[in-house]
N, C-alpha and C positions, 0 to 999 in steps of 0.2 A: 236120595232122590225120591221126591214124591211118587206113588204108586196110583194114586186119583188125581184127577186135574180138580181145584175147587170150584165153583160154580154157584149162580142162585136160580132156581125155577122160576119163571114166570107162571104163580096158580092162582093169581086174581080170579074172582068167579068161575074158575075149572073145579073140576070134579080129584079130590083126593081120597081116597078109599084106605080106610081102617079097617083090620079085622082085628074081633078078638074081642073078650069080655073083662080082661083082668086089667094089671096093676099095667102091662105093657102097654097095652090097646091105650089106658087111661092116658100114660107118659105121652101118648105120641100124637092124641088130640090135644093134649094140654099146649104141645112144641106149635099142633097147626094152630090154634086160636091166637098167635101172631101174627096170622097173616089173613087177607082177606079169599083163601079159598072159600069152596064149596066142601065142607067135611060130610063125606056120608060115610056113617058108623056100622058095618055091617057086624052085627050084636043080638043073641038071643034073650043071653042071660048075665045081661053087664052087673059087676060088681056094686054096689048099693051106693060106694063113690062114684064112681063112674057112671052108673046111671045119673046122678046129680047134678052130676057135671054137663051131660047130654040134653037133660032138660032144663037148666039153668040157662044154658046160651042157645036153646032151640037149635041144637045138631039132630039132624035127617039120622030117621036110622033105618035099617033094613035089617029086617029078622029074617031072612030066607034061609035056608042050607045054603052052603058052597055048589056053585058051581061054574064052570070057568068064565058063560058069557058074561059074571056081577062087575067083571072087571073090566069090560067093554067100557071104551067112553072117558076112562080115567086118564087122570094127565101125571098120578102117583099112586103107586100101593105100597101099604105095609104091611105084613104080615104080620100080626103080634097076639096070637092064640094061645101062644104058650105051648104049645105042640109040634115039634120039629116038624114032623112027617107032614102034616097039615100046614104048615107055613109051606114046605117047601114048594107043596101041590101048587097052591094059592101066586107061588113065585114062579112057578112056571108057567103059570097061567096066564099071569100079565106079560111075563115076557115073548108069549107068542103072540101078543096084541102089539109089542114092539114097547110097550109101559117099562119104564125104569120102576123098580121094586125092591125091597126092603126088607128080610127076614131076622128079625129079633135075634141077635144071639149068634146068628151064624151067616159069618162071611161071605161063604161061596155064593151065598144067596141075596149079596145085597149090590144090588148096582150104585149105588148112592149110599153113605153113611150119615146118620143126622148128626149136625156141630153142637156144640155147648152153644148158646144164643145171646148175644147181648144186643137188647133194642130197645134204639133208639128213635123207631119206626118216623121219619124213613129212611133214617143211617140204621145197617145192620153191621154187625160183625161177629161172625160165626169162625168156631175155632173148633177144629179137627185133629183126629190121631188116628185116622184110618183103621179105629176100631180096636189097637193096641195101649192105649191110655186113657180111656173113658174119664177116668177122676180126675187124671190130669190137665185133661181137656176143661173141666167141671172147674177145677181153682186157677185156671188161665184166666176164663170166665170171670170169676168170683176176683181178680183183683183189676180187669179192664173196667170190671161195672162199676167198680167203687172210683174209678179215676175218671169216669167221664160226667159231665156234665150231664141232670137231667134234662135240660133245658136242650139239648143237643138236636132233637128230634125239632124241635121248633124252629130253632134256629136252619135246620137242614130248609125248611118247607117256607122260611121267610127269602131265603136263596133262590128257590123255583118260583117266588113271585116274580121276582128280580130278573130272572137268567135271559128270557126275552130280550130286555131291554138292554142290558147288559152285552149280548150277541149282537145288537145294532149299533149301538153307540161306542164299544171298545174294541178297536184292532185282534185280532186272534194273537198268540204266539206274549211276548213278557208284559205287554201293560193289562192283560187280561188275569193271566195265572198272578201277578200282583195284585190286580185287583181282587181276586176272593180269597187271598193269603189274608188281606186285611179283614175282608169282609169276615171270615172266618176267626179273627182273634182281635183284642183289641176292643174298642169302644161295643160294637157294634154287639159284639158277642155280650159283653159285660151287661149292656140294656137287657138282652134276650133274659139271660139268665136272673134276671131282677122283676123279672116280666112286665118292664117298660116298652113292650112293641111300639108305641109310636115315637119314642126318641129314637129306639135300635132303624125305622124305616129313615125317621130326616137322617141318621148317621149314612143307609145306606147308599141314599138318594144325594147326599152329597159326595160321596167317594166315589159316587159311578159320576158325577159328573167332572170331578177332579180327575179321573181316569180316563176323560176320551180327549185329553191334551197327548200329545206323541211323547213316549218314551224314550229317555234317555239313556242308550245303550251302558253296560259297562264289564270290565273286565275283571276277574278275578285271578291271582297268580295263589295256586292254590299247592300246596306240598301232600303227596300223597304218601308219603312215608316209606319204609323200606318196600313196601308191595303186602304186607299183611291187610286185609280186608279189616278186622279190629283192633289193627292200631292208626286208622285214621282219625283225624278228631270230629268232632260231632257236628262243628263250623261246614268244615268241607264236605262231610254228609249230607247235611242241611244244603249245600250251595251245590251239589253235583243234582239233588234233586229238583233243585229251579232251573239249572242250566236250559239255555236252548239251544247252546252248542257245548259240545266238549274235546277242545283242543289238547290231546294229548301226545308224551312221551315216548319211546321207543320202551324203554323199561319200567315203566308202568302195566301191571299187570292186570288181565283182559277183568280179572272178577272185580278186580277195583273200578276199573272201567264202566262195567257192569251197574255201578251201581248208583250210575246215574238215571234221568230219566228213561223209557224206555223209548221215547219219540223225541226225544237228543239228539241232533247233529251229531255224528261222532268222526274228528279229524285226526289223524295219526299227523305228526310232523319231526318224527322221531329219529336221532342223531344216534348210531353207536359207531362205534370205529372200522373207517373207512366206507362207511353206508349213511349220506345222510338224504334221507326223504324230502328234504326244505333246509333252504338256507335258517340260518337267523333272519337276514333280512327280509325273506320272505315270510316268514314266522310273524318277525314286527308289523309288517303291510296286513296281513291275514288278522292278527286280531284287531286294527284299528278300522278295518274294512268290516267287518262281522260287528261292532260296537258301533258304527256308523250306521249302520240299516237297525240298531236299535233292539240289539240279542245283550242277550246277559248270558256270557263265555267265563267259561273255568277254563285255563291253563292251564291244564294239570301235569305236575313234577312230580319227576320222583322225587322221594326223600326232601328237604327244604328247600324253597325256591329262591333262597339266599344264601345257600351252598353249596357252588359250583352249579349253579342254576340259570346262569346267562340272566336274569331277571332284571341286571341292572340296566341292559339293554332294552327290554321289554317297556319299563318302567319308564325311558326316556325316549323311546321312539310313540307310548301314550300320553306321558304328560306336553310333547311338541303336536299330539293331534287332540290334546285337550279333553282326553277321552277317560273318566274318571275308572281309578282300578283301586286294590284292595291288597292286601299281601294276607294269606291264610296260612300261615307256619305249618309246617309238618316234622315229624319224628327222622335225623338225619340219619342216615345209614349206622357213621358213627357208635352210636347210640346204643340203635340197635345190636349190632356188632358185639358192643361191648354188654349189653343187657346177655346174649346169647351165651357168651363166657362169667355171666357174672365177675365181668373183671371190675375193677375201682380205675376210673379214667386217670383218679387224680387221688394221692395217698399219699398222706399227712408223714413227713419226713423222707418221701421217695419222691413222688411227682405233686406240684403246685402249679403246674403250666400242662398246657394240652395245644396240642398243634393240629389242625386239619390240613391237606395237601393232599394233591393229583400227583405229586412225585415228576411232574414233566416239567419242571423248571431244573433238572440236572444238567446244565449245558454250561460251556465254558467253564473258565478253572475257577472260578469263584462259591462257594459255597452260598448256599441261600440259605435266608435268613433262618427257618424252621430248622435246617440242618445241623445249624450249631445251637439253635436251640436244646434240640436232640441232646448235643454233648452235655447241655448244662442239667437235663434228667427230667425234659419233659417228656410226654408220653404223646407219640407222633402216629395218627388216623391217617392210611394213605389210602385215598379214593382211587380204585380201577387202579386195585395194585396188582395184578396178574402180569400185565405187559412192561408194567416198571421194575419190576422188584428185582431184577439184578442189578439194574443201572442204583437204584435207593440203597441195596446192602451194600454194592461198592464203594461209593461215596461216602457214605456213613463210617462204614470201617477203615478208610482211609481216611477219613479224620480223625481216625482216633476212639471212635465206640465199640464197645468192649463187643469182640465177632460173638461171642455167648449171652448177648444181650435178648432176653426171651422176645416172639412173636407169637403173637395168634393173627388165624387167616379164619375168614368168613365170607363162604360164599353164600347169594342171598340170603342174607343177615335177616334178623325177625319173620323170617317163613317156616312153616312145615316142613319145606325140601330145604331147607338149610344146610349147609356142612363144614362140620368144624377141625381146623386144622393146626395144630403148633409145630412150633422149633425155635431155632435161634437163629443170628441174621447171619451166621456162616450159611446156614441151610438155605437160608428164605430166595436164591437167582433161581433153586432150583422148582422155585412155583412158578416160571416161564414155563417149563414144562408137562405143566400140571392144563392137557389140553381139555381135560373130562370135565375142568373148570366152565362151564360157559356162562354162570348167572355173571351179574356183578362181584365182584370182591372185594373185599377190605380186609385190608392190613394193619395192625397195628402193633407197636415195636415204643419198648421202653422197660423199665427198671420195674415200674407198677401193674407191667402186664404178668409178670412173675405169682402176683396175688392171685388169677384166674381159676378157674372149677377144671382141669383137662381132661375129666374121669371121661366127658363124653365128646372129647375131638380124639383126633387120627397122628400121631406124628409127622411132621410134613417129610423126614427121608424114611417113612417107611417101615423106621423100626423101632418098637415099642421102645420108651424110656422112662423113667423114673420123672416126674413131677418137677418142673425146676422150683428153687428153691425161690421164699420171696427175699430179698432185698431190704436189709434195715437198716437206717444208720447211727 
């Protein structure tokens, strides 16, 4: 957690105060000559660069001695003498004037730390380390500068011509934020950067007038994956950041959430068992209602939004309101699950078939089809297997699969809090019991789960056991 909030000064023609005559003092008019303050140099005997530097751009200097009133009036000081004890005077000095202040070298003394700088005046972006990685700060720098366009600056201030007109003529809220998504890459940009300003303006003066027609709402069914923050894909990154609404799941996790806009609509409509916040039906009414007023809405799923995702529903109560949507795939628990055990889903001579299932189709005396799958040595993914899994081992070993047939259990699969669990499916009713369980789980049960890493799950009864063996034929 950050220890400084970041921030930029407004020191347009305000007064910023330098002390010091050396290599510091130098650095730290060198950082303000990016901006349009007022620098006064307070210097008796500046360094013979530094002096160069002071009379090359006509910096104000003051030769005075120190003392507290020089600091009156400033809207920044730095101390940078090269002298502790005198810097720190100098920093106390401003801070009974209420002046944010700056001591070279030492923490205690800096209410503000200056960023490594990349400008593109009048896009800045400044990158900080609260004073613990200074060089690192420095080749942060040194690879955003090399990636941005230098034309960026121009193209920022052909925008501020624009932004006026652009505020009269286009709705606030999605045809506006589209509109300088464009304006900002694409033809427009391409001109800037060639230094054709008068084809980059007809580009921009036709996209603003292309843009004050009303927008066409739309829906996205977006998979956010097992709940890891970086194993979303970059699609759904991209589209939680345009969102103007964000329709989300009960198990979708807040940080993923998070990471959308920060003036996002944010609607929970989240099902977990026995708790559901919104029908489906009303889920379906709410996005076609929210894409009617002309929002561009993420639906955000856990895990894939076409496995066990209700989407198909979604997908047909939009396409009868004619309301255009998008499918964003995501990383399915499954997956995940199985990435956490390093297991092989599917392994050449063991398992050639993989089954996904919620396990709640166990009813009547007829076996479903995945089941006898199972017998024939696919490797069977049970979604929300905590509350199945005695009714799934029963069944299974009543058909006939071998009760020593290995398991692995994962609860929130691809997280940090993760927790990994094995045994065999004589074991596996007894994870009804396992109430300390509350994320999601997954089950997974077959001949190829045998192959898995279990150096670092728990035995599900309990008691330590020897590694099951893998399965060859």
């Amino acid at each position: 957690m950050l220890s400084h909030f970041p921030a930029f000064f407004r020191v347009a023609g305000q007064v910023v105060a330098v002390f010091g005559d050396g290599d510091e003092a130098y650095a730290k008019v060198r950082l303000l000559r990016n901006t349009s303050a007022r620098i006064v140099a307070f210097t008796q005997n500046p360094m013979a660069s530094y002096a160069a530097l002071l009379a090359r751009h006509a910096i104000e200097i003051d030769r005075r001695d120190f003392v507290p009133d020089l600091v009156r009036g400033a809207t920044l000081v730095f101390a940078a003498t090269g002298e502790a004890e005198r810097d720190r005077t100098i920093v106390q000095a401003a801070r009974a004037e209420r002046i944010p202040a700056n001591a070279v070298d030492q923490p205690d003394y800096c209410d503000f730390y200056t960023p490594a700088l990349v400008n593109r005046a009048p896009i800045a972006i400044a990158i900080g380390s609260e004073g613990v990685g200074p060089v690192l700060a420095q080749m942060i720098r040194a690879e955003i500068d090399r990636r941005l366009p230098r034309s960026l600056g121009r193209l920022g201030r052909l925008a501020e011509d624009y932004r006026s007109a652009v505020d009269r003529l286009i709705p606030r809220g999605v045809s506006r934020r589209l509109f300088w998504r464009s304006f900002f890459k694409g033809d427009i940009a391409d001109a800037v950067e060639k230094g054709d300003m008068a084809e980059a303006r007809r580009g921009a003066t036709l996209l603003m007038l292309a843009g004050t027609r009303r927008s066409v709402g739309r829906v996205f069914l977006v998979g956010a994956g097992p709940g890891a923050e970086d194993l979303l894909t970059l699609r759904a990154h991209r589209l939680l950041m345009e969102a103007d609404v964000i329709v989300h799941d009960a198990l979708v996790p807040q940080a993923v959430i998070d990471m959308g806009r920060r003036d996002a609509t944010r609607i929970p409509v989240g099902k977990r068992k026995g708790c559901h916040s919104k029908s489906q039906s009303e889920i379906n009414d709410l996005l076609v209602e929210l894409a009617r007023e002309g929002k561009r809405v993420v639906r955000l799923k856990s895990g894939d939004p076409l496995v066990f995702g209700r989407a198909a529903e979604e997908m047909a109560a939009l396409r009868d309101a004619e309301i255009p949507y998008e499918i964003v795939p995501g990383i399915t628990s499954a997956l995940a699950a199985a990435a956490d055990f390093e297991l092989p889903l599917t392994l050449r001579g063991v398992a050639s078939s993989l089954v996904f299932t919620t396990g709640h189709d166990l009813t009547g005396d007829i076996l479903p089809d995945w089941a006898r799958l199972a017998l024939s040595g696919a490797t069977v993914a049970v979604y929300m297997g905590r509350t199945v899994a005695a009714s799934v081992a029963e069944r299974l070993m009543a058909a006939g699969l071998a009760e020593d047939t290995t398991v692995a259990i994962v609860e929130n699969a691809g997280r940090q809090d993760k927790r990994l669990l094995h045994g065999t499916l004589k074991e596996l009713p007894g994870l009804e019991a396992r109430v300390e369980l509350t994320g999601p789980v997954m089950v997974i049960i077959g001949d190829a789960v045998a192959g898995a890493d279990f150096s670092r799950s728990q035995p599900l009864n309990g008691v330590a056991s020897e590694a099951p063996v893998l399965l060859r034929n």
